[in-house]
C-alpha positions in Angstrom: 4.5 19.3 -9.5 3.3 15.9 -9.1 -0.7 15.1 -8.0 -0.7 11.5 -6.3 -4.5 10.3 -6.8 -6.1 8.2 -3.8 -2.2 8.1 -2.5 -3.5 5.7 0.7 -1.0 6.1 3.0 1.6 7.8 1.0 4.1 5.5 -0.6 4.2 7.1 -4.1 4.0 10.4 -2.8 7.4 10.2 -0.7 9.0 8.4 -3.9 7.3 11.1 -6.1 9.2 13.9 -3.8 12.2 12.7 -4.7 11.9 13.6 -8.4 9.3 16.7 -8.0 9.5 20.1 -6.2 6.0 19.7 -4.9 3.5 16.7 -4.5 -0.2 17.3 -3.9 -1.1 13.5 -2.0 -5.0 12.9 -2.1 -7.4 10.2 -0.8 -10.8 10.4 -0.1 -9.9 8.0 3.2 -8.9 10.1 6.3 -8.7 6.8 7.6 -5.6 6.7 4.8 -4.0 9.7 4.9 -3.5 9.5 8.8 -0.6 7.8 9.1 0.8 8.7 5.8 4.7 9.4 6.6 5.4 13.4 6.6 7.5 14.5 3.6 8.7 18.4 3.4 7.3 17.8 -0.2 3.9 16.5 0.1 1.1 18.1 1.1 -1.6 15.8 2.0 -5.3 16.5 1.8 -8.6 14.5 2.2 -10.7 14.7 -1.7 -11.9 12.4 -4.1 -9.2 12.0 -7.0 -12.1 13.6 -9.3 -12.3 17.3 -7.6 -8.5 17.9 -6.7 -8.7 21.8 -5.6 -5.5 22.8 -4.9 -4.0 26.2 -5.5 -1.0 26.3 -7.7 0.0 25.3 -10.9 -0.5 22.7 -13.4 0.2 19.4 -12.5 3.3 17.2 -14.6 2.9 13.9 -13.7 -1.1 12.7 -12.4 -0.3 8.9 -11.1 -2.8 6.6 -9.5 -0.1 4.0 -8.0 -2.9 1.0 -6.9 -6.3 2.8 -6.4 -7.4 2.9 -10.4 -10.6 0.2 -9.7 -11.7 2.6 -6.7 -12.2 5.6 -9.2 -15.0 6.3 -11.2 -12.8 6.8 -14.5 -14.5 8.8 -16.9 -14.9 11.8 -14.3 -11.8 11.1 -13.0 -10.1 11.5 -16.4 -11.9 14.7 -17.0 -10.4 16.5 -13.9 -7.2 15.1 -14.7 -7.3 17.0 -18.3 -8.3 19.8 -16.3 -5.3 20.1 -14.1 -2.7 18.8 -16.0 -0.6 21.0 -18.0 -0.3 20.2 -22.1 1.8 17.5 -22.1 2.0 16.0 -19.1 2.5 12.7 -18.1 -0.7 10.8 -17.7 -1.9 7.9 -19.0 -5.6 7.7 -20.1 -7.4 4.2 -21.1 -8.2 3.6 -24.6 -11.5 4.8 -24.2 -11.4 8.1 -22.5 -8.5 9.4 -25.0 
């Protein structure tokens, strides 16, 4: 399971459902998430990447694909190390480690 944070209009989330069984596609835009193209996949939903609430299971991969300078990181970081599973792929700056 894949968790696209502040996904816009979807890009990454449709590339991401290629290579996941499930993607959880974000923004805190409805504005964005609109006209974001329909994927069996992806479930889309309106939050800020910092409270993701979805049911289901811990997330493998927790990509931000352009919208990093939007988020307020350090909270941001904390709810990804909340719903990511141990060893998952994320990528945390130097400082938030």
């Amino acid at each position: 399971m894949a968790l696209d944070c502040a996904c816009g209009t979807g890009q990454l989330s449709v590339l991401l459902a290629d290579r996941f069984e499930h993607v959880i596609a974000t923004d805190a835009s409805t504005a964005q998430v609109a006209p974001a193209r329909p994927h069996a996949r992806v479930a889309y939903s309106v939050a800020p990447a910092r409270a993701e609430r979805s049911a289901g299971g811990a997330r493998d991969l927790v990509p931000v694909a352009q919208a990093a300078h939007w988020l307020e990181l350090p909270t941001f970081y904390t709810e990804v190390r909340r719903v990511a599973h141990p060893g998952a792929h994320h990528i945390l700056g130097a400082a938030h480690r």
